[in-house]
C-alpha positions as CSV (number, residue, x, y, z in Angstrom):
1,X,-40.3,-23.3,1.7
2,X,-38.3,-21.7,3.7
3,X,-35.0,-19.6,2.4
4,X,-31.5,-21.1,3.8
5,X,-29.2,-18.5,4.1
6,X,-25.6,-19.6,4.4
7,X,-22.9,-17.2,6.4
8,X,-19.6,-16.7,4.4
9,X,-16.8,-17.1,6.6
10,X,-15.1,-14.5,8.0
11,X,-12.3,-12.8,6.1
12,X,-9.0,-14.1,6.9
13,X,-6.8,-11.4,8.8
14,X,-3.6,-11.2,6.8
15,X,-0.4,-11.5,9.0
16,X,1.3,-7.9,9.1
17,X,4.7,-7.8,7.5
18,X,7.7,-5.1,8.5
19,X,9.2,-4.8,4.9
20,X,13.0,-5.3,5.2
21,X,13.7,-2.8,2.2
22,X,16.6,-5.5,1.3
23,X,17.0,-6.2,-2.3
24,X,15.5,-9.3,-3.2
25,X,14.7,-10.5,0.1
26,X,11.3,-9.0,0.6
27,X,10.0,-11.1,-2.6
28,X,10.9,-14.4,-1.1
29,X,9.2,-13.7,2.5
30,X,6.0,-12.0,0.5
31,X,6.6,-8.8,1.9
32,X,9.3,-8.7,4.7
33,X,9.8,-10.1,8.6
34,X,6.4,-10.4,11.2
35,X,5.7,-7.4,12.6
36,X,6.0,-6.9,15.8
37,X,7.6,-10.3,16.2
38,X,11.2,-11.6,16.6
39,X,12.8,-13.6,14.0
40,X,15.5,-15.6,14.6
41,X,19.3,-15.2,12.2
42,X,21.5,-18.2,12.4
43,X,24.7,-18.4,10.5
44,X,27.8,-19.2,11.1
45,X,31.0,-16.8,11.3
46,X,31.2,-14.6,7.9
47,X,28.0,-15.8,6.5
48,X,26.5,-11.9,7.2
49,X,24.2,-12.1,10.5
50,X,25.2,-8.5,11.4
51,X,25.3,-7.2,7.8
52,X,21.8,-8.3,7.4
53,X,20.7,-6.7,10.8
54,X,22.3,-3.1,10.0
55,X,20.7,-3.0,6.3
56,X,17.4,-4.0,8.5
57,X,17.4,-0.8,10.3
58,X,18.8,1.5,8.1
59,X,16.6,0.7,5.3
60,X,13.8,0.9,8.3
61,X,15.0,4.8,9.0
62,X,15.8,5.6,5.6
63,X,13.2,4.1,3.4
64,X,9.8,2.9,6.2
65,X,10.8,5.9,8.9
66,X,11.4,3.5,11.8
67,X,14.3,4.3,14.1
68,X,16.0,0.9,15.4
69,X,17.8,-0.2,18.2
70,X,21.4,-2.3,17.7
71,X,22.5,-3.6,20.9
72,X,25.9,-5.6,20.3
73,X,27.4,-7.7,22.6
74,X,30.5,-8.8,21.0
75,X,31.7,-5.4,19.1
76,X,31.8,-1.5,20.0
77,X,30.5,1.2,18.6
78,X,33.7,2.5,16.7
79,X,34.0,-1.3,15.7
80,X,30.9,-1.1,14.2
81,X,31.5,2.1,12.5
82,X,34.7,0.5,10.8
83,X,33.0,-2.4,9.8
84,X,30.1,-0.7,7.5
85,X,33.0,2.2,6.3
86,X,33.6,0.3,2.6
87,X,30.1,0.2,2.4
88,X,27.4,2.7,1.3
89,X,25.9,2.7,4.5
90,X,25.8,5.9,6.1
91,X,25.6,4.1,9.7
92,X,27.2,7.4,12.2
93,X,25.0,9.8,10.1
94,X,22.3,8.4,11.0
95,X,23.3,7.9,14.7
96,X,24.0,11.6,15.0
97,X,20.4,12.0,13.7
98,X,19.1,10.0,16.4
99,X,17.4,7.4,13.9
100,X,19.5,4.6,15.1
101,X,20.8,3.9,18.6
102,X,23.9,2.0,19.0
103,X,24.0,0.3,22.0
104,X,27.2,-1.7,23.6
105,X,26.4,-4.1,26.8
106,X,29.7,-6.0,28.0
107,X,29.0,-8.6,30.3
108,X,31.7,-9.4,33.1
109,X,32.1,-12.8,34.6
110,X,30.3,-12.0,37.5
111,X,27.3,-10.8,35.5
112,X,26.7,-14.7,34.5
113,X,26.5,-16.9,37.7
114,X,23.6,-18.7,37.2
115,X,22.5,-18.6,40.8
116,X,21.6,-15.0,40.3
117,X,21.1,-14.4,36.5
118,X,18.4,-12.4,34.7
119,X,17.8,-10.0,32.3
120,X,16.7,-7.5,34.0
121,X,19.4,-5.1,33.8
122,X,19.3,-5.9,29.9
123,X,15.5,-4.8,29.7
124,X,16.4,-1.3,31.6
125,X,19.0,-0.5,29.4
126,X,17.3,-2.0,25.7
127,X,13.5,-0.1,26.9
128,X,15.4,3.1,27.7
129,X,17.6,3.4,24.1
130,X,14.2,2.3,22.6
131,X,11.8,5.3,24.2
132,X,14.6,7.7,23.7
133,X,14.3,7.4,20.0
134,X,10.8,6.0,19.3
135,X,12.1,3.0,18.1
136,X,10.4,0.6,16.2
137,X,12.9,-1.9,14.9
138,X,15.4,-4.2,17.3
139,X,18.7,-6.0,16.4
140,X,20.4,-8.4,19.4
141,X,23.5,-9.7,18.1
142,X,24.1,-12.3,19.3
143,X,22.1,-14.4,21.8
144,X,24.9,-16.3,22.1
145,X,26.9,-13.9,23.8
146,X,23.9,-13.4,26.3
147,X,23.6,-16.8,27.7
148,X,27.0,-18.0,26.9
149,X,28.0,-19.6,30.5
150,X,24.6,-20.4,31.4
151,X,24.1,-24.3,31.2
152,X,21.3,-24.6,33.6
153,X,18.6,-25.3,31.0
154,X,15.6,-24.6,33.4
155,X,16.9,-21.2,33.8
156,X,18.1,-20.5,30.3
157,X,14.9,-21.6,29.0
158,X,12.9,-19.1,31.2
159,X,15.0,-16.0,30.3
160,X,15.2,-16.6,26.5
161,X,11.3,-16.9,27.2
162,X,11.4,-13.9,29.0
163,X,13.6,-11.8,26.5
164,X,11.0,-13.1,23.6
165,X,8.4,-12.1,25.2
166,X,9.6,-8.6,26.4
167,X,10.2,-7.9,22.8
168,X,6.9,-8.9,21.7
169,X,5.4,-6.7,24.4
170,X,7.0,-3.7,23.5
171,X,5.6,-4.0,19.7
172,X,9.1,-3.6,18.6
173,X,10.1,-6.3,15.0
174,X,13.2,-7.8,16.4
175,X,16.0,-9.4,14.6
176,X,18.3,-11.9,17.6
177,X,20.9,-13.8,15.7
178,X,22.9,-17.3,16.3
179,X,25.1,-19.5,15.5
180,X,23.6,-22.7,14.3
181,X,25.1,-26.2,16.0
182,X,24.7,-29.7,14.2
183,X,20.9,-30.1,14.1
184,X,20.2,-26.8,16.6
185,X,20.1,-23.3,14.5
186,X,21.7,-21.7,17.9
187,X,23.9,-23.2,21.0
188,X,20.8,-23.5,23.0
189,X,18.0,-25.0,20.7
190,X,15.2,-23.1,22.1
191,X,15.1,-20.3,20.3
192,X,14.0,-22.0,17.0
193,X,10.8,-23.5,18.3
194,X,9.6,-19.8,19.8
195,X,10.7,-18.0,17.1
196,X,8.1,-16.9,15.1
197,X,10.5,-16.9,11.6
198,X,13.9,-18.2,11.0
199,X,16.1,-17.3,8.9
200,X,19.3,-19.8,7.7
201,X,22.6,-17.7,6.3
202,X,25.3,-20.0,4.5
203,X,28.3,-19.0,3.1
204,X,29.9,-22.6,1.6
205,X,32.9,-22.5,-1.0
206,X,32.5,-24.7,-3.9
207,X,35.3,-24.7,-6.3
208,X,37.1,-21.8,-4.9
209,X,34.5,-19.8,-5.1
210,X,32.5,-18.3,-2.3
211,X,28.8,-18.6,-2.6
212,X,26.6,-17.3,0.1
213,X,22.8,-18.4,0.0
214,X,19.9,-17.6,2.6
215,X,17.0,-20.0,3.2
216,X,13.6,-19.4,5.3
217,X,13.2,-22.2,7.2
218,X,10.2,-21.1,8.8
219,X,7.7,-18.3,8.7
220,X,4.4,-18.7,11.3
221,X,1.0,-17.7,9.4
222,X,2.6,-16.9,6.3
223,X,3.6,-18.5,2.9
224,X,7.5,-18.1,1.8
225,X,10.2,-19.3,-0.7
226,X,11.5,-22.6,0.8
227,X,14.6,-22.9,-1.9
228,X,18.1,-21.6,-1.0
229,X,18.0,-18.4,-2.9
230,X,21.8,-17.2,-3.4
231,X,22.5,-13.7,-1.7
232,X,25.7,-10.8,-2.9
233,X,27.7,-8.7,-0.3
234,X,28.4,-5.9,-1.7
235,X,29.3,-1.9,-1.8
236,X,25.5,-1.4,-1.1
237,X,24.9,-3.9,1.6
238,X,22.9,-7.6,0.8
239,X,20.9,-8.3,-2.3
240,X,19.2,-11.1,-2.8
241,X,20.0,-11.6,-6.4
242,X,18.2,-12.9,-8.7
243,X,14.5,-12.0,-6.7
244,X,12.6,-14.4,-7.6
245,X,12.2,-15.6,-10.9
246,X,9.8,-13.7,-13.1
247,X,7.9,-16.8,-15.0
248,X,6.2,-17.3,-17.5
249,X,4.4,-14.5,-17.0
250,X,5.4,-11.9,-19.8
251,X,2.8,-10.2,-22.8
252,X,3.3,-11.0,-26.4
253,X,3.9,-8.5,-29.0
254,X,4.1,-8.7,-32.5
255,X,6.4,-5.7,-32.5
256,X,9.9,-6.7,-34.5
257,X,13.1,-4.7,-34.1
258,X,15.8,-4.9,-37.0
259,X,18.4,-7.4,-37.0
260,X,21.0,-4.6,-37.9
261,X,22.0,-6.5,-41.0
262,X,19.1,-5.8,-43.9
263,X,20.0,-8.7,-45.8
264,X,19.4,-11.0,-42.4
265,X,16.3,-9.2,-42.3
266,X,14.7,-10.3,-44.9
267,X,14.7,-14.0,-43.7
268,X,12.4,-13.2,-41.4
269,X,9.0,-13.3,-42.9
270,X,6.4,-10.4,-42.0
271,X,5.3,-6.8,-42.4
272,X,7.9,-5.7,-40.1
273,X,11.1,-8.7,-40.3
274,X,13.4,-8.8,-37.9
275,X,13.8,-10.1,-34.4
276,X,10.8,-10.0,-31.8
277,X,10.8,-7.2,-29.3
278,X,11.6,-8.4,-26.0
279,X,12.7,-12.2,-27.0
280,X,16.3,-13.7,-26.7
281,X,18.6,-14.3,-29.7
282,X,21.3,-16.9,-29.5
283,X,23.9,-16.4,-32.5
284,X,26.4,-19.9,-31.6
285,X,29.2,-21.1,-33.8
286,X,33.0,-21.6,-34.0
287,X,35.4,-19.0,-33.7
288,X,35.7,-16.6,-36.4
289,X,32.6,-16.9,-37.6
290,X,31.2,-13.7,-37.1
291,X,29.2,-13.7,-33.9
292,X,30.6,-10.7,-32.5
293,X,29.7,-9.3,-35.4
294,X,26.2,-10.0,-35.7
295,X,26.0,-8.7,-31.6
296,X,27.7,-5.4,-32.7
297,X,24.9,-4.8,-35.9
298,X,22.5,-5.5,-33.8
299,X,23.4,-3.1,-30.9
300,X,24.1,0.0,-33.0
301,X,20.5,-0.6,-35.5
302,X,19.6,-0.3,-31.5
303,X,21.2,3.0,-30.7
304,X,20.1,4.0,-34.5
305,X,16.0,3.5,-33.2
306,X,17.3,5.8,-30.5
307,X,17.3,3.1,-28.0
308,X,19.7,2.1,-25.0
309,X,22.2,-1.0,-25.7
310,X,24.0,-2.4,-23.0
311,X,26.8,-4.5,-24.0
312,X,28.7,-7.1,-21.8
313,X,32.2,-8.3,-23.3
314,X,33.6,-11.2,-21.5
315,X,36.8,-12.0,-23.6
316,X,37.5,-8.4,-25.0
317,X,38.1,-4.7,-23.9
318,X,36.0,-1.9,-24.5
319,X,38.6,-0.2,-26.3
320,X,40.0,-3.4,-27.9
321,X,36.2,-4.2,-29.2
322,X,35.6,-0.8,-30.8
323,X,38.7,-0.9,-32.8
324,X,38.3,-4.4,-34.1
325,X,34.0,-3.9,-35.4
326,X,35.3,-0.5,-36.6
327,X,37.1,-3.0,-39.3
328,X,34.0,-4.2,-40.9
329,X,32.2,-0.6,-40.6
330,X,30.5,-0.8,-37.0
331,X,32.0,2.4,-35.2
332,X,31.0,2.4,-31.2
333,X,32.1,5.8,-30.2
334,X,29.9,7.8,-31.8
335,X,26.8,5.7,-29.8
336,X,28.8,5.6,-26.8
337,X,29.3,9.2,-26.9
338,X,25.2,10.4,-27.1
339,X,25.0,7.7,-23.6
340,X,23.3,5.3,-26.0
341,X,25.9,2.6,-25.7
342,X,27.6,1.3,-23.0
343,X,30.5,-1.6,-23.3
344,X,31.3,-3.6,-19.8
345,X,34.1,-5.6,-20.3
346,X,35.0,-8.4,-16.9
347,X,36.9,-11.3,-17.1
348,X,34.3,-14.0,-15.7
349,X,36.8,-15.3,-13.2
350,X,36.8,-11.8,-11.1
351,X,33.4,-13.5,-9.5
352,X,30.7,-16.0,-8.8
353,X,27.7,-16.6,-11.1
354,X,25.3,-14.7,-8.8
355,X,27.5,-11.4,-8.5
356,X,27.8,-11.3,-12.4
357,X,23.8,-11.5,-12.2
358,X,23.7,-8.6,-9.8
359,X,26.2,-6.3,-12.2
360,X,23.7,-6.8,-14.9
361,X,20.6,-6.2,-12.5
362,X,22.1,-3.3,-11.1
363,X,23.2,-2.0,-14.7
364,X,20.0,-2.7,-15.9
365,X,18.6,-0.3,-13.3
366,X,21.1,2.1,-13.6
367,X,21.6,2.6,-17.9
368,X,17.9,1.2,-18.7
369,X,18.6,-0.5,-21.3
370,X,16.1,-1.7,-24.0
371,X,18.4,-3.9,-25.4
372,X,21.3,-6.2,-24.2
373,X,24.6,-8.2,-25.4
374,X,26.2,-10.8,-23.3
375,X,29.6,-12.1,-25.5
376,X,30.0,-14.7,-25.2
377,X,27.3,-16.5,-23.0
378,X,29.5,-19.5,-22.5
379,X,32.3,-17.9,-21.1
380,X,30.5,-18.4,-17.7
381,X,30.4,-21.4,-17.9
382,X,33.6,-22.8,-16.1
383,X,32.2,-20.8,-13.3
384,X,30.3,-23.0,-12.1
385,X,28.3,-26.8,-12.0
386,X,26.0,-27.8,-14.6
387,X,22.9,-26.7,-12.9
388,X,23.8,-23.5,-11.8
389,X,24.9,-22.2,-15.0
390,X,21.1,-23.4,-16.0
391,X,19.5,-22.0,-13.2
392,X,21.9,-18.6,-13.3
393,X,20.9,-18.1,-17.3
394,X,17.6,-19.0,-16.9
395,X,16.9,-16.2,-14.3
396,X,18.8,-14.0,-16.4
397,X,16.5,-14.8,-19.1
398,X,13.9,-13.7,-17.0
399,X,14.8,-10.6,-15.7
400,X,15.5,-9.3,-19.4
401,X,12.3,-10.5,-20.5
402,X,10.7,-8.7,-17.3
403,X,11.9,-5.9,-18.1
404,X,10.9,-6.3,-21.9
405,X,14.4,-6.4,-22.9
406,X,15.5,-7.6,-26.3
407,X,18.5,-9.9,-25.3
408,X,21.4,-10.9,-28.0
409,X,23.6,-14.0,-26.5
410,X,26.8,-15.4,-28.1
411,X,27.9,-19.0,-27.7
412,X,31.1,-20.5,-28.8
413,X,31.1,-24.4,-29.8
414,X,34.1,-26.3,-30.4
415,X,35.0,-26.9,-34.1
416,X,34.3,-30.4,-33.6
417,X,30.7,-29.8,-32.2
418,X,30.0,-27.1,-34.9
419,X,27.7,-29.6,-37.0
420,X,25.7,-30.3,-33.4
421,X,22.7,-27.9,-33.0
422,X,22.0,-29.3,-29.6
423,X,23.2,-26.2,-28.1
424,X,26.1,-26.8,-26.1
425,X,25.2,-24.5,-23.2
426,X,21.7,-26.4,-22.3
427,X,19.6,-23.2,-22.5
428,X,18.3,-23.7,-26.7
429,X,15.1,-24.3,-25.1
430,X,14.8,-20.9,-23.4
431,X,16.0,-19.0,-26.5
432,X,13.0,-17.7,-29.0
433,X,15.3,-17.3,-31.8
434,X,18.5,-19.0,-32.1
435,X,21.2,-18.4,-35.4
436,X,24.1,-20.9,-35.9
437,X,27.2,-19.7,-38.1
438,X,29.6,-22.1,-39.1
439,X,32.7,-22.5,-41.5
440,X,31.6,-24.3,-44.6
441,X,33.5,-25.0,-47.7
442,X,32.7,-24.2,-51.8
443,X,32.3,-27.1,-54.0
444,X,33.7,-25.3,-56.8
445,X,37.0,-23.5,-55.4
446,X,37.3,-25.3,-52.2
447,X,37.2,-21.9,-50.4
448,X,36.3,-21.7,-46.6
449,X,33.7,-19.6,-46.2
450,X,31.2,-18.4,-43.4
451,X,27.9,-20.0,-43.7
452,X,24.5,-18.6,-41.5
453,X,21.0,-20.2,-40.8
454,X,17.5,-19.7,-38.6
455,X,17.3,-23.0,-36.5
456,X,14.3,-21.5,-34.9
457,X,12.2,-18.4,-34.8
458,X,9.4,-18.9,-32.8
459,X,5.8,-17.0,-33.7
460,X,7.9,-15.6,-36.8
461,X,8.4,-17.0,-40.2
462,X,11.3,-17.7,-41.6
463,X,14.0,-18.8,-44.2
464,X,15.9,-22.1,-43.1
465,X,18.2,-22.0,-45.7
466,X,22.0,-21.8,-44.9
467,X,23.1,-18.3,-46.5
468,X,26.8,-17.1,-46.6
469,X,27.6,-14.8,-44.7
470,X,30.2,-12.2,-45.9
471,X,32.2,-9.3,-44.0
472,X,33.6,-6.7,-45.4
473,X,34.2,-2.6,-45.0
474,X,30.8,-1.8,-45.1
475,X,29.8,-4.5,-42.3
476,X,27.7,-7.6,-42.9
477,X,25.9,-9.0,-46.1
478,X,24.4,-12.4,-46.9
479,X,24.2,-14.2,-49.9
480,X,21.7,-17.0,-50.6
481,X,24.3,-19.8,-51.5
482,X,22.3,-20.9,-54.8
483,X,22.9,-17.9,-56.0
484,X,26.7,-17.8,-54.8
485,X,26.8,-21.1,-56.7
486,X,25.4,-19.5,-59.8
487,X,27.9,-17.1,-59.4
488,X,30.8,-19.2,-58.7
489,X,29.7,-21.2,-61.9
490,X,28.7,-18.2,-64.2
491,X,32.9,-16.9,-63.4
492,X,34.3,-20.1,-64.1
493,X,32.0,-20.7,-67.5
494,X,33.4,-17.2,-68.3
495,X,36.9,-17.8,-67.1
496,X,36.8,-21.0,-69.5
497,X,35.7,-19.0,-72.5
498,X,37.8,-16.3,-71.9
499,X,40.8,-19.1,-72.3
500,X,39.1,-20.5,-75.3
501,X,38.6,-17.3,-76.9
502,X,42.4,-16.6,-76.4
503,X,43.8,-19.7,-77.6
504,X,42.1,-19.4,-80.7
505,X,43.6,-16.2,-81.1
506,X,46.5,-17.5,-80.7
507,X,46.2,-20.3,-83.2
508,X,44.4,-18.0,-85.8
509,X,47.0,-17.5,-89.0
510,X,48.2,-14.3,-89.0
């Protein structure tokens, strides 16, 4: 019989990418724009078309060593200077340095008459600033301004074709932007159909608070994100913050790491008790009950293994937080002094969900932290609708665990909730171990005391039996409450006989 061979199919070429070296935004387009294509920006006014053009090419000069071309037609050169000077974006140094040409074309009336219009005059002045510097990288802002009085569409359609075309030939990634018009993501339509990618800028406000999101609508020969992904201005330029989300992805370890409080310890069952390395620890309950507390022991048994804590305070000051776990023992300056600790205090109100995820991304980076405090967790949550706060804490979940963070998150609940472990702030699901401290009260002296107990642990072992918790000088200790019965019992049984034993002195004849 005769051997059938069967030919494999030829290995798919992979569509070459121009990485845009902008935070996040590389991770949702798998890698950056299409080389040496054109990719079409549409936004309206103020949602960042010309912010996101700049970081293009000077991440391209800085980071990929790709000199680029910006050729404005609506602001100058000095105007764009100004524009980038509260930024970190050292735009004229780089100018000076010949790595970026700036290039200015003002069009007069005259230059638009449709009976004679073209671009040739444009393709002169665009091919000379890109020889001069070896350009790789192109930035048109905006198309709008280019083909603003034409309205015959036979010849706008042949230029824009023309212009998309030149670009293409000159193996140059270009970035044209637009302005988007009911169903159109430009004025004229066209450009979205010979685009090879577009990208959609938004900048909406929803409750008084600006939120600015960026979705790829369309990427030829390549797989993207297709959700709105929510995108940060900031001192650095645009981030795309969070990247994407991390998954489910993350190792397993049996590695433990001590709650700071040995008696808490001891309800966790194992060789080595304690909290898993790397999980996320929710501590809710009323107020007063000693949540803060239980974040502040757990930071410094941190610092004590030698490693970084980073600690977010959303309702106190650094200074104001110090003083107050310095009562019960915990002293913060000492750690914050050998760079072990550091204590962020910001009213959530100063911003949006997404920039209070980009502070702890870009802290994270910064202090490399191998363990984190956000008090309390809930305090963002009148920043925002239902689902974001999910979708917000749930990539902030993620990037701690990425990063093989151990996380320690505070949540108040409302006195009358405090007997409801359905966790008030939707995430229970996402947290591996999760401690609720309430206000109970003694049978025997009516006393209000602080009670603790393990809802869940997961992979770990552990005591589910409410304990009280006590503070005092020397910091936190609890007390299985059996025992503090037995106590509470054994004082009053000697209380009683010590007032029997005196009465009958008393009435003893002298």
């Amino acid at each position: 019989m005769m051997k059938t061979t069967v030919k494999k199919p030829p290995p798919r070429k992979q569509l070459k990418k121009c990485p845009t070296g902008i935070e996040g935004f590389d991770e949702i387009t798998e890698g950056g724009l299409p080389k040496n294509r054109t990719t079409l920006v549409s936004g309206s006014a103020g949602s960042g078309k010309t912010l996101l053009g700049l970081d293009f090419l000077i991440n391209g000069a800085l980071k990929f060593k790709e000199p680029g071309v910006f050729m404005s037609f609506e602001e100058t050169e000095d105007e764009l200077f100004t524009d980038v000077a509260s930024l970190n974006l050292d735009l004229q140094s780089l100018t000076a340095r010949k790595l970026i040409s700036l290039e200015h074309v003002f069009f007069e009336r005259k230059d638009l008459q449709e009976t004679d219009f073209n671009l040739e005059g444009l393709f002169v002045r665009l091919e000379h600033a890109i020889d001069s510097i070896g350009a790789k990288r192109v930035v048109l802002d905006s198309l709008e301004s280019i083909f603003a009085g034409i309205t015959n569409l036979g010849i706008l359609r042949l230029e824009i074709k023309r212009l998309f075309r030149w670009l293409k030939g000159k193996q140059v990634t270009a970035i044209v932007t637009g302005e988007p018009v009911q169903d159109a993501y430009t004025r004229h339509g066209l450009e979205q159909y010979i685009s090879d990618c577009i990208v959609l800028l938004d900048n909406r406000v929803n409750q008084q608070i600006a939120i600015r999101r960026v979705r790829i609508v369309k990427y030829r020969g390549s797989k993207h994100g297709t959700n709105e992904y929510p995108f940060v201005i900031d001192s650095n330029g645009l981030s795309v913050i969070p990247i994407t989300s991390a998954g489910l992805g993350q190792p397993g370890t049996p590695q433990k790491v001590s709650t700071g409080v040995p008696s808490l310890d001891k309800l966790f069952k194992g060789a080595n008790p304690g909290y898993t390395r790397g999980s996320t620890v929710l501590a809710s309950g009323t107020a007063g009950t000693g949540k803060t507390s239980l974040a502040a022991a757990f930071a410094l048994a941190s610092c004590a293994r030698g490693e970084r804590c980073l600690f977010l305070s959303y309702e106190e000051s650094a200074g104001q937080l110090s003083q107050n776990m310095s009562s019960i023992g915990y002293h913060f300056e000492p750690a914050i002094k050998k760079g072990l600790l550091k204590v962020v205090s910001t009213r959530p109100s100063f911003f949006g969900l997404e920039m209070h995820l980009l502070d702890l991304y870009k802290l994270i980076e910064e202090f490399k932290p191998k363990a984190v405090v956000i008090d309390p967790l809930t305090s963002l949550i009148g920043e925002g609708e239902q689902r974001e706060i999910r979708s917000m804490i749930t990539r902030m979940i993620d990037l701690l665990k990425s990063n093989g963070i151990t996380s320690f998150f505070t949540s108040l609940v409302s006195s009358a909730a405090q007997n409801d472990t359905s966790g008030e702030i939707g995430v229970s699901s996402l947290i591996d171990t999760w401690l609720v401290v309430r206000e109970l009260e003694e049978d025997v002296s009516k006393k209000r005391i602080r009670g603790i107990f393990i809802v869940k642990s997961r992979g770990t072992g552990h005591d589910s039996d409410v304990h009280k918790l006590v503070l005092s000088d020397d910091g936190i200790e609890l007390m299985s409450m059996s025992d503090e019965k037995s106590t509470v019992a054994a004082n009053a049984q000697k209380k009683v006989g010590k007032n029997v034993a005196e009465s009958q002195k008393r009435a003893a004849p002298k």
